[in-house]
C-alpha positions in Angstrom: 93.6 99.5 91.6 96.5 97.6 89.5 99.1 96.2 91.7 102.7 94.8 89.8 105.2 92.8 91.5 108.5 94.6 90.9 110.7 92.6 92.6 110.1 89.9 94.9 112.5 86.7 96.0 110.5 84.5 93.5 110.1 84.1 90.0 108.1 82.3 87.5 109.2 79.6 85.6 109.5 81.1 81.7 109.3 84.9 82.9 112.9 86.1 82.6 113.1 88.4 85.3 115.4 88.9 88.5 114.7 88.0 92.1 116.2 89.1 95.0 114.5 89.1 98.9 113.5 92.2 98.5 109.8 94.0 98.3 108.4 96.3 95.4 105.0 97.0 94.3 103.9 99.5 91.2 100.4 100.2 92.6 97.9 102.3 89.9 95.1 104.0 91.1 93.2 106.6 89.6 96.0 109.1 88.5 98.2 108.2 91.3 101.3 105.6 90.0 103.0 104.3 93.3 105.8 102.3 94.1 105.8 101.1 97.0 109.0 100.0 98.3 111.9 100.2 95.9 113.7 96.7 96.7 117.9 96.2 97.5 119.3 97.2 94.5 119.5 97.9 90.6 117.2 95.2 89.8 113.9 97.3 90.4 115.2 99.1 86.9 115.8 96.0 85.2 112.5 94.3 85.5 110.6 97.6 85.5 111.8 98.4 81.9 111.5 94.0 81.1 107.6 94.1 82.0 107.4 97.0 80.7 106.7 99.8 84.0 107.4 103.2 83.1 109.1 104.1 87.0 109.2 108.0 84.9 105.4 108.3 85.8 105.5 107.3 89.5 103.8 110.2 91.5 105.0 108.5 95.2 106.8 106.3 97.1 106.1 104.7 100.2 108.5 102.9 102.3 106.8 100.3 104.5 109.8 100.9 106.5 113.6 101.8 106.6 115.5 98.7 106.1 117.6 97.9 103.0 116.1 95.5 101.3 112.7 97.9 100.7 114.3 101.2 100.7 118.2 100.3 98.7 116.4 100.6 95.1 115.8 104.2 96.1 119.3 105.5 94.9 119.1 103.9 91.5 116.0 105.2 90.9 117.1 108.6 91.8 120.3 108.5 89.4 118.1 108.2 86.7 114.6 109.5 87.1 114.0 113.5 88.7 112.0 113.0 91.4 111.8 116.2 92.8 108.1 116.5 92.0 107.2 113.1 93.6 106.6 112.5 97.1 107.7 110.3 99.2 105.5 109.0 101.9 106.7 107.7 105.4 106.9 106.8 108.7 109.8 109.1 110.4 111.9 106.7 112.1 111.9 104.7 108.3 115.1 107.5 106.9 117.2 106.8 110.5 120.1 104.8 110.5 119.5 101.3 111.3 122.2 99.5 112.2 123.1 95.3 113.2 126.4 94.4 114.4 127.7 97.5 113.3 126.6 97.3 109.8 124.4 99.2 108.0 121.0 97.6 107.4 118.6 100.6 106.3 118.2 103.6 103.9 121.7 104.2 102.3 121.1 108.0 101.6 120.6 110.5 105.1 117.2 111.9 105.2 118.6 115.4 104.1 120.2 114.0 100.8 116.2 112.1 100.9 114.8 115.9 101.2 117.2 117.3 98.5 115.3 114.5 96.2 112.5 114.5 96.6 109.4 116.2 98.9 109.1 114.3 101.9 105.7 113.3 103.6 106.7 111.4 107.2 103.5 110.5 109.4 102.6 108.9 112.5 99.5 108.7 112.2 97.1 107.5 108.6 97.2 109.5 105.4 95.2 109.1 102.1 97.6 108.1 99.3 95.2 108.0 96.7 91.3 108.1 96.3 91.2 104.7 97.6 94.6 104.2 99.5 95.2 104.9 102.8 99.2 104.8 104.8 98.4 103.3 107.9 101.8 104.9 109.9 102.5 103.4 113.2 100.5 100.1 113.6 99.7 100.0 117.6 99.6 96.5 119.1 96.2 95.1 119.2 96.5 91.8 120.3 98.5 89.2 122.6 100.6 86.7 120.4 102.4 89.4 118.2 105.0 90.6 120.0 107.7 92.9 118.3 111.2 92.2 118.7 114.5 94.6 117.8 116.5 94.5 115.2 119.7 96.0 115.4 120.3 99.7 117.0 118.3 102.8 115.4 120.3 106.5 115.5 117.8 108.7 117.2 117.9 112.2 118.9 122.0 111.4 119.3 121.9 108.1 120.5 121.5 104.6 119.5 118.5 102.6 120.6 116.7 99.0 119.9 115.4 99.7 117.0 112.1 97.6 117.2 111.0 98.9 113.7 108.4 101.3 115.2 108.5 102.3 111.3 107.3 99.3 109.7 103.7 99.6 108.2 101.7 99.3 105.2 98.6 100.2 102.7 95.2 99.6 102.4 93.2 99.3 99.5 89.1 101.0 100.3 86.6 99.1 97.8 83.3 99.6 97.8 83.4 95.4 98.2 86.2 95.4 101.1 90.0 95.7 102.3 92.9 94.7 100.5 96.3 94.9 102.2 99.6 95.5 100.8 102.6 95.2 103.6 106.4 95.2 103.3 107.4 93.0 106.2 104.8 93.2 108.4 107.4 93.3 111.7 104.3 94.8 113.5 102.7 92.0 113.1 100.7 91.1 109.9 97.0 90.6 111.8 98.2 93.8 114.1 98.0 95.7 111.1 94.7 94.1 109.6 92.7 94.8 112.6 94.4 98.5 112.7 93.6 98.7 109.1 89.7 97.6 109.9 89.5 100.4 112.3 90.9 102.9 110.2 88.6 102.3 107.2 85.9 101.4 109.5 85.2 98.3 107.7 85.7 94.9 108.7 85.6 93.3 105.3 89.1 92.4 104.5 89.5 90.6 101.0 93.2 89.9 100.6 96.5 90.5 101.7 99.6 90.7 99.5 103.4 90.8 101.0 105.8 89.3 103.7 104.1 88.5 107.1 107.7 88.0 109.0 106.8 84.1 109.9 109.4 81.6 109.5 108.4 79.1 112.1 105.4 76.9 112.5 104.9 77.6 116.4 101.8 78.7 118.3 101.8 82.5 117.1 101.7 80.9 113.1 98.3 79.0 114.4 97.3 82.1 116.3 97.7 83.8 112.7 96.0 80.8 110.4 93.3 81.2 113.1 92.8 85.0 112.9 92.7 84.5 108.5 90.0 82.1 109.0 87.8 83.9 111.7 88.2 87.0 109.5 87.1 85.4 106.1 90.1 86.1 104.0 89.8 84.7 100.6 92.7 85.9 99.0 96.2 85.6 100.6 99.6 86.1 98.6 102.0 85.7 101.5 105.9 86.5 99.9 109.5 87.7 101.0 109.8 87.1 104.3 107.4 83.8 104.8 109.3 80.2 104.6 108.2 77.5 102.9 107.1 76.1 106.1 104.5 78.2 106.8 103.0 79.0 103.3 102.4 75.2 103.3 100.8 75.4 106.8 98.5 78.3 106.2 97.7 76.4 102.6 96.7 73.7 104.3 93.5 75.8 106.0 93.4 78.3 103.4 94.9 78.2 99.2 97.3 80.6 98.9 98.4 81.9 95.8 101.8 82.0 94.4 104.1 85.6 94.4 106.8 86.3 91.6 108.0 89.2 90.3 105.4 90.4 87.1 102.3 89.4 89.0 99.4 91.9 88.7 96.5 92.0 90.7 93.5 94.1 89.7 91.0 95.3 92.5 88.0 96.9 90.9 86.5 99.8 93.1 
């Protein structure tokens, strides 16, 4: 597996491309080309032709969930590529209307314009993306310190509900060595979705994680987290997006992290 940061908040110094906080991955493996998530806006096109990624080739797309700032560099993409022989892969309640104070937070398109687009794969439950890929779907809650919390109202079955982002999930990477895990936000809780991830593949051998983990503050739930990286033996960590400063320096002061910008690629061998 080849993994590409598309877009990311971060850049490198010298590498002329555009940041935004936003989340997308040009995953290859085997003949599958994936994006997953598409990032907030037009900039996924201009570092994808910068690198140079050929977004024409893409077989899916996953959405690790709904909101905006994964799913808004869906529309560009669609203007200028014909997708309607790629699939896109996700969780159902990720192509509802999410909304916070009234504003609209998640996938600008409705999920019939979506359909028109493309062909449309929403699951619950796991899926197999590729030969060695695997959608994880809902991520149930597996331990006590990661709690989920709404965000903003979700448009379901003709009403509005807390939307507490029952949609957010991720990928794993099967080598014949271990795990590696590629999330968006990670609002179900980043080791949540490691443990779910471990039962799913039936291997408890988890190498890395790349993507946001949703941790902003250095509380007890960050040293419940640090603590749960360390037990499990994680060598390889690339926390991005939606981590602060604050707590990459924390969890770099028990484990090395390595630094996220857009044009990283990370290559997995089976």
């Amino acid at each position: 597996m080849k993994l590409t940061v598309l877009v990311d908040n971060n850049t490198y110094i010298d590498q002329y491309y555009f940041g935004e906080p936003a989340v997308s991955y040009y995953i290859e493996d085997g003949d599958e080309k994936i994006l997953f998530d598409t990032g907030y806006s037009d900039i996924i096109m201009k570092n994808s032709d910068k690198l140079p990624v050929d977004l024409s080739k893409i077989t899916k797309i996953v959405f690790s969930h709904g909101h905006n700032d994964h799913t808004g560099g869906f529309r560009h993409i669609s203007n200028q590529y014909d997708l309607a022989n790629v699939e896109l892969i996700a969780h159902p309640d990720a192509l509802k209307i999410k909304k916070e104070n009234n504003e609209l937070i998640g996938l600008d398109l409705t999920e019939e314009a979506v359909k028109k687009i493309c062909r449309v794969s929403c699951s619950k439950v796991p899926m197999r993306v590729s030969d060695n890929i695997i959608f994880l779907g809902e991520i149930p809650n597996l331990n006590s310190f990661e709690r989920r919390t709404a965000i903003g109202k979700q448009h379901k079955d003709g009403c509005q509900c807390d939307d507490f982002v029952l949609d957010d999930t991720a990928l794993v990477y099967k080598g014949k060595d271990g795990l590696f895990i590629i999330t968006g936000c990670s609002h179900s809780g980043i080791c949540n979705i490691i443990e779910y991830a471990k039962k799913v593949c039936n291997n408890h051998k988890v190498l890395g994680i790349i993507g946001g983990f949703h941790l902003f503050d250095v509380d007890s739930r960050l040293n419940h987290t640090i603590e749960y990286f360390v037990q499990n033996n994680i060598r390889d960590l690339y926390p991005c997006h939606c981590v602060s400063f604050q707590v990459k320096a924390e969890i770099n002061s028990r484990i090395p992290i390595h630094e996220v910008g857009v044009g990283l690629s990370i290559d997995i061998k089976e």
